[in-house]
PDB file of the backbone (N, CA, C, O) and the ligand in Angstrom, with CONECT records:
HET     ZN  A 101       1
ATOM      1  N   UNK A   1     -60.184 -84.376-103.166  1.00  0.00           N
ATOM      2  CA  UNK A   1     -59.306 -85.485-103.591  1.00  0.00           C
ATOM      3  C   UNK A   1     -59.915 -86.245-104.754  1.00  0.00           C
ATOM      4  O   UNK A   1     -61.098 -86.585-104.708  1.00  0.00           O
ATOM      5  N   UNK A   2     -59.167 -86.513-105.763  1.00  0.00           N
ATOM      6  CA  UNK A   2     -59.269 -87.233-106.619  1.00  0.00           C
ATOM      7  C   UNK A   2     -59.474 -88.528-106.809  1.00  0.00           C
ATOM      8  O   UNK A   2     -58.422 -89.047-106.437  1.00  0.00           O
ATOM      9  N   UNK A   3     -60.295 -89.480-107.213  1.00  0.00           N
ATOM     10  CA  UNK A   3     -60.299 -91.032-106.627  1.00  0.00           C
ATOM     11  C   UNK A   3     -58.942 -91.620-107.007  1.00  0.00           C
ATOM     12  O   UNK A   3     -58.137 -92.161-106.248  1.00  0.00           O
ATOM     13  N   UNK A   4     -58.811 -91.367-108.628  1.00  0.00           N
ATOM     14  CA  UNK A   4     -57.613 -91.725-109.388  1.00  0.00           C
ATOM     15  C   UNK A   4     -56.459 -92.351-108.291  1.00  0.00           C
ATOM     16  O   UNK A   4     -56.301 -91.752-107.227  1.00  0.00           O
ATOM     17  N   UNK A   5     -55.796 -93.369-108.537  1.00  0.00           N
ATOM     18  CA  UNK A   5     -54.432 -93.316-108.219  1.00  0.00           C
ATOM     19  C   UNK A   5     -54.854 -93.706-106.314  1.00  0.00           C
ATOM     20  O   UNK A   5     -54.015 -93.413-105.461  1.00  0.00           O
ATOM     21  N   UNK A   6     -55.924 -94.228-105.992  1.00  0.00           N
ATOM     22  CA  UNK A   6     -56.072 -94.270-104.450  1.00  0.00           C
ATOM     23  C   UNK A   6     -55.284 -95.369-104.369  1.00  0.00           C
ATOM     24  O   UNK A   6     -55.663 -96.214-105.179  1.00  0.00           O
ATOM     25  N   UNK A   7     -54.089 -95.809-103.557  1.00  0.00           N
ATOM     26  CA  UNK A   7     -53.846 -96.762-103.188  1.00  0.00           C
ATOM     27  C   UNK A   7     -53.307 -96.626-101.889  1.00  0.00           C
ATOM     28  O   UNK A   7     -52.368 -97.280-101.435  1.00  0.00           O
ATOM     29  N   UNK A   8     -54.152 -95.467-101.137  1.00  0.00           N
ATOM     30  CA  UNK A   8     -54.304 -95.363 -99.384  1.00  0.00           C
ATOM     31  C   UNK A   8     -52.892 -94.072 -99.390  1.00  0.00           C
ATOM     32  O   UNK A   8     -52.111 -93.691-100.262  1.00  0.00           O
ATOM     33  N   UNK A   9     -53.009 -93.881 -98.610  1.00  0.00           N
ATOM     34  CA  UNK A   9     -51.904 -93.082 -97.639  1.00  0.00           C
ATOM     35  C   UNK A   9     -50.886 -93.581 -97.186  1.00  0.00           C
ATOM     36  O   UNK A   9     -51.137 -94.683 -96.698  1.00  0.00           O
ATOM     37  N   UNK A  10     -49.653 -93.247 -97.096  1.00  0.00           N
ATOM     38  CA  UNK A  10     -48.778 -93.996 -96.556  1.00  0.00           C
ATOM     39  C   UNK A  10     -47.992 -94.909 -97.355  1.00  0.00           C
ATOM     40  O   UNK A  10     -48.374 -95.016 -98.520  1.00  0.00           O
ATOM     41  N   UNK A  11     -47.379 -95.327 -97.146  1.00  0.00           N
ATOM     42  CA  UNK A  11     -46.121 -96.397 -98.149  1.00  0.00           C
ATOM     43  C   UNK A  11     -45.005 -96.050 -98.292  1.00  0.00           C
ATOM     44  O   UNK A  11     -44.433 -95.166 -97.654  1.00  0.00           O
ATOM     45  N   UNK A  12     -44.555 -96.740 -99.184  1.00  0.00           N
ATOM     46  CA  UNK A  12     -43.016 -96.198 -99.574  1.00  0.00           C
ATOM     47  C   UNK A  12     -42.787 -95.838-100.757  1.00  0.00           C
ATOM     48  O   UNK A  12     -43.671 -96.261-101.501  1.00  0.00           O
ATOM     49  N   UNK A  13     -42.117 -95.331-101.211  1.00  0.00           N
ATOM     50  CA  UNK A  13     -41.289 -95.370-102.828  1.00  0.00           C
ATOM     51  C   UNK A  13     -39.920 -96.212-102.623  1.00  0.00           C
ATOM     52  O   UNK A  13     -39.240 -96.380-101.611  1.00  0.00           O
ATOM     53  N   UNK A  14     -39.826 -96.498-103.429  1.00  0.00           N
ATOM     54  CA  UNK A  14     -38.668 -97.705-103.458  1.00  0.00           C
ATOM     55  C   UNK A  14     -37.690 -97.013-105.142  1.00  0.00           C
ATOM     56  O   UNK A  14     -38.258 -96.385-106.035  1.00  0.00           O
ATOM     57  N   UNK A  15     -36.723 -97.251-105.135  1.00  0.00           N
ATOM     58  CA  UNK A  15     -35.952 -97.421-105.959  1.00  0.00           C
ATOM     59  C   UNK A  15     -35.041 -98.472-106.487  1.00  0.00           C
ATOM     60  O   UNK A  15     -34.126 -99.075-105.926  1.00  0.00           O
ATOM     61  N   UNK A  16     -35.541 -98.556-107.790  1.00  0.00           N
ATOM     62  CA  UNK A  16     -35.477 -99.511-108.926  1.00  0.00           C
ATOM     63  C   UNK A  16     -33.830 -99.849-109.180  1.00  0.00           C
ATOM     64  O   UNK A  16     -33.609-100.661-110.078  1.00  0.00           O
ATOM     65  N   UNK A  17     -32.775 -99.345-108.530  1.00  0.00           N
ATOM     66  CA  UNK A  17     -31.375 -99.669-108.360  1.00  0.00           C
ATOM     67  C   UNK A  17     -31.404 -99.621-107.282  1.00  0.00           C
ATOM     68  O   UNK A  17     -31.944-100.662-106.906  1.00  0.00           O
ATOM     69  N   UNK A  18     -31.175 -99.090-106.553  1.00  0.00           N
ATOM     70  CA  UNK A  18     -30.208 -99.656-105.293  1.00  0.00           C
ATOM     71  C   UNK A  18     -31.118 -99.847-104.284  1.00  0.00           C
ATOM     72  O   UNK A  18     -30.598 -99.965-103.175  1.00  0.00           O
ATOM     73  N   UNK A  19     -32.848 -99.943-104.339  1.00  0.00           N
ATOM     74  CA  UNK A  19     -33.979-100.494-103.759  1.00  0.00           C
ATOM     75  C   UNK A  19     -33.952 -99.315-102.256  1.00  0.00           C
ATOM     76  O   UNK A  19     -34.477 -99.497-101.158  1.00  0.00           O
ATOM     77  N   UNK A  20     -33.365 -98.459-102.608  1.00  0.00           N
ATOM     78  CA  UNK A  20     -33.599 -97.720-100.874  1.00  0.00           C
ATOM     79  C   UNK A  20     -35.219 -97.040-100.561  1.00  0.00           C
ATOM     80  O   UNK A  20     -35.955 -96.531-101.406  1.00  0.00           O
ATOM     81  N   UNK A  21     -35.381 -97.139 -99.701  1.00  0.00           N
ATOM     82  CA  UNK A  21     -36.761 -96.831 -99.905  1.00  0.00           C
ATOM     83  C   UNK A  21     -37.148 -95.366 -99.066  1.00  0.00           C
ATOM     84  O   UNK A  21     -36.451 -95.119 -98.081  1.00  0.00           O
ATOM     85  N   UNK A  22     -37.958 -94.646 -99.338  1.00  0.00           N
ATOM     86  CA  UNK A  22     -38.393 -93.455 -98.429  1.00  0.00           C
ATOM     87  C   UNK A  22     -39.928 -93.476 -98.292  1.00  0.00           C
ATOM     88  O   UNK A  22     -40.774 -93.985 -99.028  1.00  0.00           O
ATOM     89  N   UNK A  23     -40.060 -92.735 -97.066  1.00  0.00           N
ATOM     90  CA  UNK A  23     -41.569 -91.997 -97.140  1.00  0.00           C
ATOM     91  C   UNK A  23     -42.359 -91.268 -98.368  1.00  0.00           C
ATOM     92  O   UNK A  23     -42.172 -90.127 -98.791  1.00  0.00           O
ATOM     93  N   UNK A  24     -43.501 -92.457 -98.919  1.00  0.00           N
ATOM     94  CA  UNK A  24     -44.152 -91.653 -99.805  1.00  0.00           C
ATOM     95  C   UNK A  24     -44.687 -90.245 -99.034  1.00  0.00           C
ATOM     96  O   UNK A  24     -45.158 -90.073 -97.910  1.00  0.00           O
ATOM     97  N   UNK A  25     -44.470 -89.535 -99.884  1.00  0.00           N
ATOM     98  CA  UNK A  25     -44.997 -88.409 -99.619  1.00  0.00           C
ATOM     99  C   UNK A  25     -46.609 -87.648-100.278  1.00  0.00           C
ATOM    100  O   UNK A  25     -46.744 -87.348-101.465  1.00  0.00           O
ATOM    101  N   UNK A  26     -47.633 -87.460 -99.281  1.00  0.00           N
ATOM    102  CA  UNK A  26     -48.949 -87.402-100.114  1.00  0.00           C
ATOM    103  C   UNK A  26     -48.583 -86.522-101.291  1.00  0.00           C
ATOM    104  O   UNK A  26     -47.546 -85.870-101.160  1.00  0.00           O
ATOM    105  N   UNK A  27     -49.138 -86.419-102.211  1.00  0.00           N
ATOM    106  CA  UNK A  27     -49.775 -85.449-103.270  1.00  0.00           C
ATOM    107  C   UNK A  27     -48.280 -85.520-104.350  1.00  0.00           C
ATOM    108  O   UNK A  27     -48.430 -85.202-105.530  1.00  0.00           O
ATOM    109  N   UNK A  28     -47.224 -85.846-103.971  1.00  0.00           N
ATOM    110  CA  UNK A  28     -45.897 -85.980-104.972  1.00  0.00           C
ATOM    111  C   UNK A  28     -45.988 -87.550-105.219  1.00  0.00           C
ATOM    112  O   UNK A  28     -45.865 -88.300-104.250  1.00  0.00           O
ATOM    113  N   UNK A  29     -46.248 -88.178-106.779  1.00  0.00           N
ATOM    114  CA  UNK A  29     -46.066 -89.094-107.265  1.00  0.00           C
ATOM    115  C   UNK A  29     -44.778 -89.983-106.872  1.00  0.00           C
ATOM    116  O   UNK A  29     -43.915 -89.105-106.897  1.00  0.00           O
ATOM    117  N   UNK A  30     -44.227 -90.958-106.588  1.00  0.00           N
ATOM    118  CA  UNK A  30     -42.910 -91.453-106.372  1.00  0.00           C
ATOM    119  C   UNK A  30     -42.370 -91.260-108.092  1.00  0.00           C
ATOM    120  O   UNK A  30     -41.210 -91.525-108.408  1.00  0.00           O
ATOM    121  N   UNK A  31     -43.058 -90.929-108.765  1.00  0.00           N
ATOM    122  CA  UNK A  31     -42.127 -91.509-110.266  1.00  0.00           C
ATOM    123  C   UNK A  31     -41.621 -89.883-110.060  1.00  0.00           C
ATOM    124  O   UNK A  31     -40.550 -89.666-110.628  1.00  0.00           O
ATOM    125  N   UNK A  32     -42.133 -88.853-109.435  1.00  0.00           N
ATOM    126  CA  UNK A  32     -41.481 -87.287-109.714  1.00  0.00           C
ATOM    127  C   UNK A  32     -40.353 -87.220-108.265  1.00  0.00           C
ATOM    128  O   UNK A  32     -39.792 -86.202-107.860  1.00  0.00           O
ATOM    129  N   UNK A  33     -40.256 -88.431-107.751  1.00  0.00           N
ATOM    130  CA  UNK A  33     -39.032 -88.136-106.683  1.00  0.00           C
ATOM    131  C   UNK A  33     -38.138 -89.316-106.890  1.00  0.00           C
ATOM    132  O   UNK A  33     -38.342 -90.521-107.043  1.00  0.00           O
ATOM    133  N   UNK A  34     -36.409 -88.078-106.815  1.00  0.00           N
ATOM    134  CA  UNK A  34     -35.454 -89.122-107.345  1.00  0.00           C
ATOM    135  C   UNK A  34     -34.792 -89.756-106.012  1.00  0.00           C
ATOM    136  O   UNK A  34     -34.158 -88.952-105.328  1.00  0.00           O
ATOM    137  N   UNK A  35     -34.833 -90.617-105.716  1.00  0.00           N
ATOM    138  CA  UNK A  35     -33.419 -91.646-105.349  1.00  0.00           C
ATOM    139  C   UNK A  35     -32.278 -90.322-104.462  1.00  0.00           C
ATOM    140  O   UNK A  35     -31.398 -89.588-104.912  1.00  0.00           O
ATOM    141  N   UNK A  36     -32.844 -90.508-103.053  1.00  0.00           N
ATOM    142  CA  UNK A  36     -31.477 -89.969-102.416  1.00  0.00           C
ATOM    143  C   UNK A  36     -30.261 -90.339-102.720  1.00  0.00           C
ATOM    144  O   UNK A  36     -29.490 -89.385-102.609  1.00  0.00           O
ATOM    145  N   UNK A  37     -29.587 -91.610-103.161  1.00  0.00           N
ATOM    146  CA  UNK A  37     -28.733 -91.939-102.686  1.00  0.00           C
ATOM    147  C   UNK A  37     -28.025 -91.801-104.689  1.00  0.00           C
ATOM    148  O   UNK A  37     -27.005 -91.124-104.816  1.00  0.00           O
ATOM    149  N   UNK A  38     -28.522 -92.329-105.762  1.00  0.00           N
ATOM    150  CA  UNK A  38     -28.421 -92.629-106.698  1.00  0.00           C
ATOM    151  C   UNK A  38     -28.806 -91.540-107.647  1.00  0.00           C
ATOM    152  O   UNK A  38     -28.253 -91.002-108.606  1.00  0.00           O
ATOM    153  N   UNK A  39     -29.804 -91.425-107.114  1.00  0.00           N
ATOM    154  CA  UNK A  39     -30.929 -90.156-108.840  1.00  0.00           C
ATOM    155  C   UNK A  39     -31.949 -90.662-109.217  1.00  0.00           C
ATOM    156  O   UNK A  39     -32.853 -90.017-109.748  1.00  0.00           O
ATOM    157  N   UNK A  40     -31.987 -92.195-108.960  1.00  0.00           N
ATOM    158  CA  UNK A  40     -32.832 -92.681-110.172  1.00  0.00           C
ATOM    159  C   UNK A  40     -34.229 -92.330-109.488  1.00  0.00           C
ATOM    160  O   UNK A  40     -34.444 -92.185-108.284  1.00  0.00           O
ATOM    161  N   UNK A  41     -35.340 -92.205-110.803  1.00  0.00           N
ATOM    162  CA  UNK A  41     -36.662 -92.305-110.618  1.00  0.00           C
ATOM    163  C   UNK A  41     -36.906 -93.272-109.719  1.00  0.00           C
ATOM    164  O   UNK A  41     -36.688 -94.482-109.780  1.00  0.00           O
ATOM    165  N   UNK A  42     -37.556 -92.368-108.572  1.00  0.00           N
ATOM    166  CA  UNK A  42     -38.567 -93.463-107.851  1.00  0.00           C
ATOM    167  C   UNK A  42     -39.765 -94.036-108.269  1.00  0.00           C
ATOM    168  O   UNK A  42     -40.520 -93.409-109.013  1.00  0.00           O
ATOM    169  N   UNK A  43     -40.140 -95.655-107.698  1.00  0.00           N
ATOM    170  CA  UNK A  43     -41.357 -96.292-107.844  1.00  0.00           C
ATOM    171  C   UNK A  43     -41.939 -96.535-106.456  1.00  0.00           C
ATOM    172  O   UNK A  43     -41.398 -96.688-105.361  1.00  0.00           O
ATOM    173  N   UNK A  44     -43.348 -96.521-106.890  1.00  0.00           N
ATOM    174  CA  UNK A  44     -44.097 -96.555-105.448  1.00  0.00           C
ATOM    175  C   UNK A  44     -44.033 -98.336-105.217  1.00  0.00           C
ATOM    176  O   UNK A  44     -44.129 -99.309-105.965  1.00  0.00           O
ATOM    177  N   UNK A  45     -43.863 -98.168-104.064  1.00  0.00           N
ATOM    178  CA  UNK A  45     -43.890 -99.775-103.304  1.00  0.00           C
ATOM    179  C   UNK A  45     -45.195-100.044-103.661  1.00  0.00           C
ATOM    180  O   UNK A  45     -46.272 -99.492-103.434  1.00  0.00           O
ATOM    181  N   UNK A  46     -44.743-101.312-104.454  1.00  0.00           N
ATOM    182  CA  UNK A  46     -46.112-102.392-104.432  1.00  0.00           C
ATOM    183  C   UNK A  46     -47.180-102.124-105.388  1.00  0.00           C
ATOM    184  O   UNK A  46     -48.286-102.664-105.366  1.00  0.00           O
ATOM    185  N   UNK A  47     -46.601-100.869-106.599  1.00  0.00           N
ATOM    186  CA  UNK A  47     -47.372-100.485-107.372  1.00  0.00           C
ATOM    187  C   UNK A  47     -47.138-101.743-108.844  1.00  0.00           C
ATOM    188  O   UNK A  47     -46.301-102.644-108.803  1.00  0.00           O
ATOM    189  N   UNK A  48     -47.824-101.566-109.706  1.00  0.00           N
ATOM    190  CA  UNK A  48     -47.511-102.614-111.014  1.00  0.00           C
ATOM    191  C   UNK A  48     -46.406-102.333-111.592  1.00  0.00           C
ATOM    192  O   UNK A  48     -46.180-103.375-112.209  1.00  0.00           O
ATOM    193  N   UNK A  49     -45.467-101.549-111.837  1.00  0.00           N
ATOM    194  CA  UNK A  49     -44.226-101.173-112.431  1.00  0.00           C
ATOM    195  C   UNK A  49     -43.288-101.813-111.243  1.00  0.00           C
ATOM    196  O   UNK A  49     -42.346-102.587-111.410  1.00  0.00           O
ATOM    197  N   UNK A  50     -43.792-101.287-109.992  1.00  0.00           N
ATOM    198  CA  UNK A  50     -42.918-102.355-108.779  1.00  0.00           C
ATOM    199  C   UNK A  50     -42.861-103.936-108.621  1.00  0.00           C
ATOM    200  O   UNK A  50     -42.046-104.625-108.009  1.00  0.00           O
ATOM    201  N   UNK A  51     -44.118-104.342-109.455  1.00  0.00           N
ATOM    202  CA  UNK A  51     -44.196-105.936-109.280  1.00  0.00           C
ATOM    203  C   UNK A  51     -43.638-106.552-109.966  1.00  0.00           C
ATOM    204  O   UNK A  51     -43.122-107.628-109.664  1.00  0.00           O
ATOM    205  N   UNK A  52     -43.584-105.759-111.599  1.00  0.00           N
ATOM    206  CA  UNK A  52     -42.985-106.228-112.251  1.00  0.00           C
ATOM    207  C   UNK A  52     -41.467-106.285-112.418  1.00  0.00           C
ATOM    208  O   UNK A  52     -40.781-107.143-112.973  1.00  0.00           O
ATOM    209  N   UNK A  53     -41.078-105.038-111.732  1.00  0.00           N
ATOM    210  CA  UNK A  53     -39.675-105.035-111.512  1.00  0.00           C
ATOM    211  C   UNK A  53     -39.137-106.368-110.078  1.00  0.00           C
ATOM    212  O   UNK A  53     -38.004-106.653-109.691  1.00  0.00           O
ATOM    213  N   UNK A  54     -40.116-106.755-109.749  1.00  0.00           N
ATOM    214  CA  UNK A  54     -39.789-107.840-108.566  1.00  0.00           C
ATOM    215  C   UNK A  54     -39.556-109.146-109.596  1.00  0.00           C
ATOM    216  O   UNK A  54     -38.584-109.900-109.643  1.00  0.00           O
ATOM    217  N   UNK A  55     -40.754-109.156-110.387  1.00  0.00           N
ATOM    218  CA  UNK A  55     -41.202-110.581-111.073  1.00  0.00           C
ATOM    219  C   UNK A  55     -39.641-110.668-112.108  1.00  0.00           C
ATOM    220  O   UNK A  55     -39.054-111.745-112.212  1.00  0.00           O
ATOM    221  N   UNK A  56     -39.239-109.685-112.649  1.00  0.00           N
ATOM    222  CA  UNK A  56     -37.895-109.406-113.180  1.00  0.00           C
ATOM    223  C   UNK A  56     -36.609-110.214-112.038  1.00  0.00           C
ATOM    224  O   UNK A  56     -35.704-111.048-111.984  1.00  0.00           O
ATOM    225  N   UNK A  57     -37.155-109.508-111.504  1.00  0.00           N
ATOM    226  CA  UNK A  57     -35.807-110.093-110.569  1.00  0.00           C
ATOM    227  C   UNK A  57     -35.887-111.217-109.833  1.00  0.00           C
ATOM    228  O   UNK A  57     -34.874-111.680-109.308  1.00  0.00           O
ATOM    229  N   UNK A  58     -37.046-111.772-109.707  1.00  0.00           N
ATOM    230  CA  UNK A  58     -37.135-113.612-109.348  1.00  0.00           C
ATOM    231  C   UNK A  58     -36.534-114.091-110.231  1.00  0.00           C
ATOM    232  O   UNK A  58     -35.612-114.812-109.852  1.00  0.00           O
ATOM    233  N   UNK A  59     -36.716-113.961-111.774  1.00  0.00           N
ATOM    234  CA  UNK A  59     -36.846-114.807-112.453  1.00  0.00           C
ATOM    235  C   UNK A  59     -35.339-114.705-112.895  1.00  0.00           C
ATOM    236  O   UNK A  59     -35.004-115.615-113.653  1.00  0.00           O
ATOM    237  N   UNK A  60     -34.386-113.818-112.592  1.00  0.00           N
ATOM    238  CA  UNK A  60     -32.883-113.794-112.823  1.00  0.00           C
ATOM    239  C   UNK A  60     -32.092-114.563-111.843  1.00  0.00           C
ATOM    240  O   UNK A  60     -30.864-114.520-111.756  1.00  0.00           O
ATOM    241  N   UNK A  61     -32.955-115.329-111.047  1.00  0.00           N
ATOM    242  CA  UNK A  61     -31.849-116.075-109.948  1.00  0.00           C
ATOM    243  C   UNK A  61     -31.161-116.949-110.560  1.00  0.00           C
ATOM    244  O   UNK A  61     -30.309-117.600-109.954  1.00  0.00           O
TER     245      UNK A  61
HETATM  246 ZN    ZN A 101     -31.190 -95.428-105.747  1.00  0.00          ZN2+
END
């Protein structure tokens, strides 16, 4: 295993439209799995592209 990219085992991927979330899956990146429901590129829960897509969306209330 690679150290790169450790941010543990387990989590979710989340998607950046319609926020549904799945089982990360080890060794497949969330950005290379699409969105059951939609298509879109998944993001891993709680990663920096995920925070910022949160901090995005506070700040549109
Ligand atoms: Zn979706």
């Amino acid at each position: 295993m690679e150290p790169r990219h450790d941010m543990g085992t387990g989590g979710n991927c989340i998607c950046p439209k319609c926020e549904t979330l799945m089982e990360h899956r080890r060794g497949i990146p969330c950005q290379d799995e699409k969105c059951p429901k939609c298509g879109a590129k998944m993001l891993r829960e709680g990663s920096y592209h995920h925070e910022l897509l949160m901090a995005k969306r506070a700040k549109k209330k």
